[in-house]
N, C-alpha and C positions, 0 to 999 in steps of 0.2 A: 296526756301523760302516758308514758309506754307500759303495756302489762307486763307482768311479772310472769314469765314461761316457765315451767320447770321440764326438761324431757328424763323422762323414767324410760332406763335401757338396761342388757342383760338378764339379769335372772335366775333362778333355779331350775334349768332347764338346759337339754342339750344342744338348741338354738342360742344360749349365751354369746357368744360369740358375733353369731349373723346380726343379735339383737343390737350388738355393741356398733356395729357398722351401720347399722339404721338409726343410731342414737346421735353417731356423731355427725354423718350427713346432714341430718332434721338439726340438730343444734348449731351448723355452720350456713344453712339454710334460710333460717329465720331470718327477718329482715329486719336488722338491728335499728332501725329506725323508728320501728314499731312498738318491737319486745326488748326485756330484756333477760337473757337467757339461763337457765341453773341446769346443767347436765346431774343428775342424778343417775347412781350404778348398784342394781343390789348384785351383789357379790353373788358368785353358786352357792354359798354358805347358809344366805337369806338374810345377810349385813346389809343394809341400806349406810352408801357414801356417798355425805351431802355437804361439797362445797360451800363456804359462807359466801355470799352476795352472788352477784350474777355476770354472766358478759355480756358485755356491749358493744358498741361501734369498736372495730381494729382491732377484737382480739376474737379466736377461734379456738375450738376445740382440738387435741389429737388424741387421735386412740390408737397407741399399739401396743399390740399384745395386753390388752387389757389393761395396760396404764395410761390414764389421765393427767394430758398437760393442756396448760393454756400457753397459747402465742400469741403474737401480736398477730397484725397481716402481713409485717415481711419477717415474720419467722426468726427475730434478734433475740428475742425475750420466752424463756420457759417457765412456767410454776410447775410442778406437780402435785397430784392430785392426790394424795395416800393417803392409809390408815394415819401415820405417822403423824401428819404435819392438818389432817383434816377432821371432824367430826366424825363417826361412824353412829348410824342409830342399827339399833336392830329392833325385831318384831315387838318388842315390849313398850317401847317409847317413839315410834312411830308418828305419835301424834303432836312429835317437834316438826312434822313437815307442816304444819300450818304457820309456825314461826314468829317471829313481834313483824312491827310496823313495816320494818327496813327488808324481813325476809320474806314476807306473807308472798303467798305461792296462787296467782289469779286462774291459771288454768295449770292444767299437766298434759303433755303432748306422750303419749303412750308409743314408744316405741319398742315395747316386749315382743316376744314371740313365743308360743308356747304354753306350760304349762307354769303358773300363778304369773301369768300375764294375760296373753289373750284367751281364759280360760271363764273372765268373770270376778276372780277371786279381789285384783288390786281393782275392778271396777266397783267391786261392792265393798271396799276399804274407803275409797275416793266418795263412794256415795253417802256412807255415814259421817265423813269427814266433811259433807256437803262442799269439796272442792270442785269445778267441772274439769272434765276429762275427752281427749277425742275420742273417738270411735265408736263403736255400740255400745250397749249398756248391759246387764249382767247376767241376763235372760238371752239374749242372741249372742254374746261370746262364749255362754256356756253351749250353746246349742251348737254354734260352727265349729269349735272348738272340739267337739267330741263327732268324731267320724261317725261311731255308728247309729248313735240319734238322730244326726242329723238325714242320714239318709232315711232312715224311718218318717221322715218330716215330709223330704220328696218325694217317697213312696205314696205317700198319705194324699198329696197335692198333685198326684199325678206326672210328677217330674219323672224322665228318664234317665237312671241311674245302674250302673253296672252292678248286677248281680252278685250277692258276698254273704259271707259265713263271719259271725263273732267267735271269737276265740278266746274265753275267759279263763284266764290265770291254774284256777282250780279246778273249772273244766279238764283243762288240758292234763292237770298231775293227776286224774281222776280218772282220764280215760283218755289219751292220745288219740288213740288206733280212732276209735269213732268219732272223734273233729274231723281228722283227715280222709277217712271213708267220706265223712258228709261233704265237705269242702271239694271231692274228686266227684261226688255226686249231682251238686247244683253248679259250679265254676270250669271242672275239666283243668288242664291245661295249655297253654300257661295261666298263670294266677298271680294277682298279684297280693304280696304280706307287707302290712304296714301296722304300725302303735296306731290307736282309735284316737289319741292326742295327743299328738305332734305335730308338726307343720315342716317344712322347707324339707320333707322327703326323709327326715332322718328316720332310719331302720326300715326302710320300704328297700322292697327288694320283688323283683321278679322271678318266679321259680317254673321248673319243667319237668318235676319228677318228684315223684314222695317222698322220696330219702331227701332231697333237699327242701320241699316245703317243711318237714320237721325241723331241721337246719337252722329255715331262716325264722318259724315259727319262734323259736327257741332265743335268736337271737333279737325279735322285736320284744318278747315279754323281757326284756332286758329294759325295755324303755316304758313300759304300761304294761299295767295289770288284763286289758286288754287290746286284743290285736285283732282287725279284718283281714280274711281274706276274701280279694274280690278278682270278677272275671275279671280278664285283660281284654281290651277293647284296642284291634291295631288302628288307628286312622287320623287325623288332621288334630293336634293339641291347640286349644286356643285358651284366651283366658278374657273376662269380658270385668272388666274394672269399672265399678257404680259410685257416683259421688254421689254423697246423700242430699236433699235441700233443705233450705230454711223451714221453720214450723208453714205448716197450711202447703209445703210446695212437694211437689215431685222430686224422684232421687231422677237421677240421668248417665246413661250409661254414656262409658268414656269408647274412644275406636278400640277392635277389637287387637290382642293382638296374637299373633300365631307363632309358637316356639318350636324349632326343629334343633331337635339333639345333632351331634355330629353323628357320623355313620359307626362308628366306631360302639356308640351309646345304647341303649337297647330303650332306654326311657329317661326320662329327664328327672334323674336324681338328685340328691346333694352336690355329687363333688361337681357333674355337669351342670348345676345353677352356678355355679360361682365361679368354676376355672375359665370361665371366657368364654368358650368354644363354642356356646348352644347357638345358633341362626335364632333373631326375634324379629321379627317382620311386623312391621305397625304403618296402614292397617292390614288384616289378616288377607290372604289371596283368597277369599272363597267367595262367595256369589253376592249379590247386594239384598236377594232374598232369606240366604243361611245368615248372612248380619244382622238386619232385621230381628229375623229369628232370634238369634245366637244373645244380642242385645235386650230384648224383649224378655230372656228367657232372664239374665242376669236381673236385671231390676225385678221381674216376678219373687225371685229367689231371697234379694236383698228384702223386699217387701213382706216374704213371709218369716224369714226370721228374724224378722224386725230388726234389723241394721239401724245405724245411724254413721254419718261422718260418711264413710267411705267401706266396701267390699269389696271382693275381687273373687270372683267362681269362676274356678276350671273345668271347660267341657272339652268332650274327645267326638268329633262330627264322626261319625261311618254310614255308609251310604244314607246320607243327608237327613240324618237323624242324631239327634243332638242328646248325647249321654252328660252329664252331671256329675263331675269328678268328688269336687268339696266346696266349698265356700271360706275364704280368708278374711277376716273382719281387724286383722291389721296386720294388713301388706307390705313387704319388703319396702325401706326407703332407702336402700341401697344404691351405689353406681349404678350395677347390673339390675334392678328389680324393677318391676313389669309396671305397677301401676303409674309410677313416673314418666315413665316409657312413653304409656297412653296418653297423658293430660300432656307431654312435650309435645305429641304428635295431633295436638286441636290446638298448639299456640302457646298453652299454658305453662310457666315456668314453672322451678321447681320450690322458688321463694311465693310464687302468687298460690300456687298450690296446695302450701305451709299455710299460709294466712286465711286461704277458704276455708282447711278445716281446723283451726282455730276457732275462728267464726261461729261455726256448723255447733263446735261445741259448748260457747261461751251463750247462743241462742237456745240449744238443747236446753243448757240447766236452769236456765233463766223459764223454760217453759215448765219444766216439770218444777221447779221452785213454784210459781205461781199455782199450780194446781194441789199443790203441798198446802202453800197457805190457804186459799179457799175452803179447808176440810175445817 
């Protein structure tokens, strides 16, 4: 009998968008043979829109511009997906996503990004709803999730991580002048300012002067309460993508791979993740020993913030030393986005890919279920 998928995409979050493009990819992915599939959209609002029944063989997802239709496979037939003609639950009855017979929801494929997505928050909703879910659990997405914990974590483990200053909200209206003395003190210039939780780069910005690190300071507490700022490290961008294993097994890192901005780009930001242009080379050009490495270092990473499902950590190599950007514990399933990238590049499709962490997560809750009841 096929399971019942649900993919949770968008969000309240300025990744909304990117999350929408990883929601419909994963929901047209799926291998309908298997599953069958219910795209779920919480609105920026925090509206959860939840289609009755599910798709299956010969009909797909579209997302544009944030509206949801179903097609067949040759594109003859449209529903649309609205407020209008569909359910909407919001935060208060929520607990209609477990559904009757016909709707009952067997896992949820997490396609967020961001804040009350890959934060923890819908993982610790999903876990008192004892639904299972992919990715980590709600202790390691709160921890990747937040930049400047998490480097405190590396710090802690001996990881090497670029040099940074927190930048807290009230700090800042309290005393400007002395963040930025300190931040000119331990970072220098250039420097780089980012929100402590966000992901796909949004409000990170590289600066070269104080008048403009206030600037952009100003501009990331637009997105978080607080904001890093960390040295800038010039050298080789990689990113090392970890599948996680079954109970008792090893996670395993994917080939590495190596992103080069155009020339044009000063660093691999937002609008350069998405408008095409960035060079992604899989596997990366660097030595078989810096892989090793560079691999070795990722499952470390994934293993101490206790991951599950799948990770993806960005490191920046200079002279053959390996700095520790972030750690992503649910990675773009975009055209453009990296981790697919990796598992295309050992064989792996992007439907067999779909179905392992499925898998990964329908084992996870099955393990921690058991040790639930044991108590």
């Amino acid at each position: 009998m096929k399971l019942n998928v649900a993919v949770l995409m968008g969000g309240k979050t300025a990744e909304h968008e990117i999350s929408l493009k990883s929601g419909e990819e994963v929901v047209n992915g799926l291998d309908k043979n298997k599953y069958k599939v219910k795209p779920i959209k919480i609105k920026k609002n925090g509206d959860w829109l939840i289609p009755r029944g599910y798709i299956g063989e010969g009909k797909e997802l579209d997302v544009r511009e944030g509206v949801f239709s179903i097609i067949d496979s040759e594109g003859s037939h449209s529903v649309n997906i609205t407020e209008e003609n569909w359910p909407v639950l919001s935060d208060s009855n929520v607990e209609q996503l477990k559904g009757g017979e016909d709707e009952k929801i067997d896992v949820v494929f997490l396609a967020l990004h961001g804040p009350f997505g890959e934060d923890g928050t819908v993982q610790g909703m999903l876990e008192m709803m004892n639904i299972p879910y992919t990715g980590s659990g709600v202790l390691a997405s709160a921890l990747a999730m937040d930049k400047a914990k998490c480097k405190e974590v590396y710090i802690y483990n001996n990881i090497k991580t670029p040099d940074f200053v927190v930048c807290d909200y009230w700090e800042w209206q309290k005393n400007s002048d002395k963040l930025i003395d300190n931040v000119e003190m331990k970072t220098g210039y250039p420097c780089v300012v980012k929100p402590s939780n966000l992901g796909s780069s949004v409000g990170t910005y590289i600066v070269k002067s104080r008048n403009e690190l206030k600037e952009k300071i100003l501009l990331a507490l637009d997105y978080d309460n607080r904001v890093i700022v960390e040295e800038y490290i010039k050298g080789t961008e990689i990113t090392c993508p970890v599948l996680g294993g079954f109970a008792g097994e090893e996670p395993s890192a994917l080939p590495l791979v190596e992103i080069i901005p155009p020339d044009s780009a000063v660093f691999f930001d937002y609008d350069v993740k998405y408008n095409g242009k960035t060079q992604e080379i899989t596997p990366a050009r660097i030595s078989e020993d810096l892989t090793l490495m560079a691999q070795e270092l990722g499952i470390k990473v994934h293993k101490i913030l206790g991951c599950a499902g799948l990770s993806r950590t960005d490191i920046i190599i200079k002279d053959n030393e390996l700095y520790v950007l972030e750690t992503n514990t649910i990675p773009g399933m975009t055209g453009n986005s990296l981790f697919p990238q990796a598992a295309s590049a050992m064989g792996m499709t992007f439907s067999v890919l779909l179905t392992r962490l499925v898998e990964l997560a329908l084992d996870g809750h099955r393990h921690k279920k058991s040790k639930v009841e044991r108590r």
